[in-house]
C-alpha positions as CSV (number, residue, x, y, z in Angstrom):
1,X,25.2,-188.8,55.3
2,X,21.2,-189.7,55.4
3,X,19.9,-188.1,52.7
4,X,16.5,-187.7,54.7
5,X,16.7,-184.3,56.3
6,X,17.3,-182.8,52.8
7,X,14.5,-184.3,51.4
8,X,12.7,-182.8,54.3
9,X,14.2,-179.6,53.7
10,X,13.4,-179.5,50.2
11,X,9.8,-180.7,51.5
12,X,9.9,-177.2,53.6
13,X,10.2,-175.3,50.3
14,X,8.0,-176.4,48.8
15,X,5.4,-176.7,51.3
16,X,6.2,-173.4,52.8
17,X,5.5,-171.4,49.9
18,X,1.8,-173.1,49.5
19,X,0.6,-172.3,52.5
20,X,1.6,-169.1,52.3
21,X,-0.6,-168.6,49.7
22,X,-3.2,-170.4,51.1
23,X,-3.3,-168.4,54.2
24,X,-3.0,-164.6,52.4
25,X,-6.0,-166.0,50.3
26,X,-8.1,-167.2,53.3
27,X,-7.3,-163.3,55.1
28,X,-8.5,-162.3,51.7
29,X,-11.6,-163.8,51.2
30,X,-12.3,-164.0,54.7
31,X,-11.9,-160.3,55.8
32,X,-14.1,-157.5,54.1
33,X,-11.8,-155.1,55.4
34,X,-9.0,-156.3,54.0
35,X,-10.3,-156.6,50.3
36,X,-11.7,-153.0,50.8
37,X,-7.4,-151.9,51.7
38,X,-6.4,-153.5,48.6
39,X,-9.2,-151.9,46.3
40,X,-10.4,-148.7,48.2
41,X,-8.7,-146.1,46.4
42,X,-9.5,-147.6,43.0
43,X,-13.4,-147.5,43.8
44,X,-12.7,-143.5,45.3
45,X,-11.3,-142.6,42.1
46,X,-14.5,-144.1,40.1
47,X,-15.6,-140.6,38.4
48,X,-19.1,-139.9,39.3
49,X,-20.5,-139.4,36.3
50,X,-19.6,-143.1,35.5
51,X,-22.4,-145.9,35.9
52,X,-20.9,-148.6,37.4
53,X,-21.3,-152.2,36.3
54,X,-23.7,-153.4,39.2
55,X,-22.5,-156.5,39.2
56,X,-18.7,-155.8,39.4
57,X,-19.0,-153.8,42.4
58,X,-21.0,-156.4,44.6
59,X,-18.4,-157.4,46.4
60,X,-16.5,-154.2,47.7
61,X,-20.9,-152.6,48.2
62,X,-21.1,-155.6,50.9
63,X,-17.9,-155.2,52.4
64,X,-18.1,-151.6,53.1
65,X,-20.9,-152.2,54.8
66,X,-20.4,-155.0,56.5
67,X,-17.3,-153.2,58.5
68,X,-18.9,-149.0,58.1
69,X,-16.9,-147.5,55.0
70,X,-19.1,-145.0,53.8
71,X,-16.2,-143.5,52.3
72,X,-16.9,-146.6,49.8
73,X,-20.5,-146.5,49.5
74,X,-20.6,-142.9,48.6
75,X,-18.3,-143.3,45.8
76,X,-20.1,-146.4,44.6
77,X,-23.6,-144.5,45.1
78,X,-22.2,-141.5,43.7
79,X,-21.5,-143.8,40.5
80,X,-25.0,-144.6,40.3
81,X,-24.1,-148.1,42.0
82,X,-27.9,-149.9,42.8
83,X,-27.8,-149.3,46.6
84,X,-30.4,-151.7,47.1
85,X,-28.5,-155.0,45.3
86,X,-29.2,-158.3,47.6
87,X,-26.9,-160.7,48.1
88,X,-27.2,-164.5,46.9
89,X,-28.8,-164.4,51.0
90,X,-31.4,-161.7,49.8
91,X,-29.2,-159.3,52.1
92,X,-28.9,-155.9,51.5
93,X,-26.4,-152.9,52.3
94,X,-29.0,-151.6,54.9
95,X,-29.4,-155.4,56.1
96,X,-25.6,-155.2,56.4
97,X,-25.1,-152.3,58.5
98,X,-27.8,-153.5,61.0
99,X,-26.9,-156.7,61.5
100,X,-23.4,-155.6,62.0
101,X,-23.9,-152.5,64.0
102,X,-22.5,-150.0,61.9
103,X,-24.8,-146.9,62.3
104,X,-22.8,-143.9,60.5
105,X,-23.1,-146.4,57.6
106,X,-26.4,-147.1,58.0
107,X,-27.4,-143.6,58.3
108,X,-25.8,-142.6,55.2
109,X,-28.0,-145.3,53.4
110,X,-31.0,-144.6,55.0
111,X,-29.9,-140.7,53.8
112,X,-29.8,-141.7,49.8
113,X,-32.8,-143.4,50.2
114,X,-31.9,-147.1,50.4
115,X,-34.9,-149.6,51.3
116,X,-35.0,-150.1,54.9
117,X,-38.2,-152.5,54.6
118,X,-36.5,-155.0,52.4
119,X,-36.6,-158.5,53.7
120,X,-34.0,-161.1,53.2
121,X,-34.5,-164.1,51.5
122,X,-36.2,-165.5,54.9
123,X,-38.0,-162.2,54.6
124,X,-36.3,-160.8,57.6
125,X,-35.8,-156.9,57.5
126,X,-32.7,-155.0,59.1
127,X,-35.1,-154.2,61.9
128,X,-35.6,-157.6,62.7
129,X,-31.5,-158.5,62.6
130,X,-30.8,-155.4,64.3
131,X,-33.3,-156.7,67.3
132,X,-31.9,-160.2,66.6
133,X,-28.3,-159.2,67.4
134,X,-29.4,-156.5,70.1
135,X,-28.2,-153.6,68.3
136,X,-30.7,-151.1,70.1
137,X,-29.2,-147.7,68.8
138,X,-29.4,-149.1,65.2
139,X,-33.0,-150.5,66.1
140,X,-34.2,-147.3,67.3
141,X,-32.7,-145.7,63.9
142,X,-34.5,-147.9,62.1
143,X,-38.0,-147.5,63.6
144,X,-37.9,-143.9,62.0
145,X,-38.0,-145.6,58.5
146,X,-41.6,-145.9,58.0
147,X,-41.6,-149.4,57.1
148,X,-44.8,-151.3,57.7
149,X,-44.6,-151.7,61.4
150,X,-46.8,-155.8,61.2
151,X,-44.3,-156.5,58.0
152,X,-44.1,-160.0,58.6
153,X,-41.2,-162.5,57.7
154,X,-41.7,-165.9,55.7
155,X,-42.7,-167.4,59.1
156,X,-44.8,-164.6,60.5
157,X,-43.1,-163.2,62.6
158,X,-43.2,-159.4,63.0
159,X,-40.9,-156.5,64.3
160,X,-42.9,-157.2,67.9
161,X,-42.4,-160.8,68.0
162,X,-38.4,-160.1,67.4
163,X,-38.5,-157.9,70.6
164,X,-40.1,-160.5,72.5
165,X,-38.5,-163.8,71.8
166,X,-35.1,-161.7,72.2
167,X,-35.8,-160.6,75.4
168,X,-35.9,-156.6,73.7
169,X,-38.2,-155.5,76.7
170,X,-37.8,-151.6,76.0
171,X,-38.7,-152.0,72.3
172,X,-42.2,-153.7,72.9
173,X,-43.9,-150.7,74.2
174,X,-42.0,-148.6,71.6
175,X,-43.0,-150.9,68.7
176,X,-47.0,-151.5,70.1
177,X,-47.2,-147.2,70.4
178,X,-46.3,-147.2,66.8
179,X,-49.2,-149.8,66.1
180,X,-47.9,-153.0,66.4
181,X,-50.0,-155.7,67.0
182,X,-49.2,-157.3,70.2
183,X,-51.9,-160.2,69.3
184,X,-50.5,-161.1,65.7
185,X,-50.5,-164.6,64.6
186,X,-47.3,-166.2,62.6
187,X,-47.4,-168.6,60.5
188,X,-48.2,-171.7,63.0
189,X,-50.9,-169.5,64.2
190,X,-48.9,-168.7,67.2
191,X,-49.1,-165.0,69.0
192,X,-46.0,-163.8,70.1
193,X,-47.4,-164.0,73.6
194,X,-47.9,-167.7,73.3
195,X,-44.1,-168.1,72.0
196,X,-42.8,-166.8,75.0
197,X,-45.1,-168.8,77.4
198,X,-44.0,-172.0,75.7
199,X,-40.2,-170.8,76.4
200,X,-41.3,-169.5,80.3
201,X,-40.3,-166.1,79.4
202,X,-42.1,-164.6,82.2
203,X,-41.1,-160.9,81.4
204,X,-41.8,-161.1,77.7
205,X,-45.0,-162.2,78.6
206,X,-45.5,-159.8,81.1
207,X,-44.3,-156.7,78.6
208,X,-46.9,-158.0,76.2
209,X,-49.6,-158.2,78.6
210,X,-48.5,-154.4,79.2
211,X,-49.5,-153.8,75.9
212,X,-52.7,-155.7,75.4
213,X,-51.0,-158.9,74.6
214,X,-54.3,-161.1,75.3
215,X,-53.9,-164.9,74.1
């Protein structure tokens, strides 16, 4: 009798196990949700007199944004957690929740005063991912934030300019009545008017010229 298939079986044993491991890990590290199952109702039961050690809470703060558990960021808040920690990205919780549309968990952030106007490490702010992704309930929560309506990110580009390279037609006139500057020049000294002209956004263009986009 070959001895081969019980070398392969033995193989299989071996093998199996591995890359069991391997895969639970990768669903691990790879799902926020799925870290938050495993350590949820230790970070509930966090009294809240106890100050946290920022740095030990990163993780599970990002994760229960990124999927809307504001079950977890109250209890992490409520212990005095630094709501507005940046990732090694420069994102924060309120960058989080934009980006990935999750508006109750935004609104409790916004509530507790987290920094809405905080730029990433490209200094874009959740407005600007919010308009990115086309998000436009979360967008329209965060105009209310009173953030500097020209902030600008490292390239220049402004709320405005999001709106218009992203084809966000309804958010141009809302942004320009709040005082944005539909003539602001980025960093290549480029209007946002001219952006969209170079890509032969015709409607862009034309909801800029609405509001007194002029080179």
């Amino acid at each position: 009798m070959s001895s081969r298939p019980l070398r392969r079986r033995r193989t299989l044993y071996v093998v199996l196990p591995i890359l069991a491991i391997l895969i639970a890990a990768g669903a691990y590290f790879c799902f926020p949700a799925l870290r938050l199952l495993i350590h949820g109702d230790r970070i509930r039961e966090i009294p809240n007199a106890q100050w946290v050690d920022a740095h030990r809470y990163d993780q599970p703060w990002f994760d229960a944004a990124r999927v809307g558990r504001t079950d977890i960021l109250r209890a992490l808040s409520e212990a005095h957690y630094p709501i507005d920690t940046q990732t090694s990205s420069g994102y924060t919780a309120v960058i989080l929740t934009a980006y990935d549309e999750q508006p109750e968990a935004l609104d409790y952030l916004l509530g507790i005063g987290a920094d809405a106007c905080r730029g990433d490490r490209n200094g874009n702010t959740a407005l600007m991912g919010a308009l990115y992704k086309g998000h436009t309930a979360i967008a329209k929560r965060l105009l209310d934030a009173h953030c500097p309506i020209d902030q600008a990110n490292n390239s220049g580009e402004t709320a405005l300019s999001f709106a218009a390279l992203f084809g966000r037609l309804e958010f141009i006139p809302l942004l320009a009545a709040r005082g944005a500057d539909p003539n602001h020049a980025d960093a290549q000294g480029n209007t946002p008017l001219q952006v969209v002209l170079k890509q032969g956004n015709e409607e862009s263009a034309a909801a800029l010229r609405k509001v007194g986009a002029i080179r």
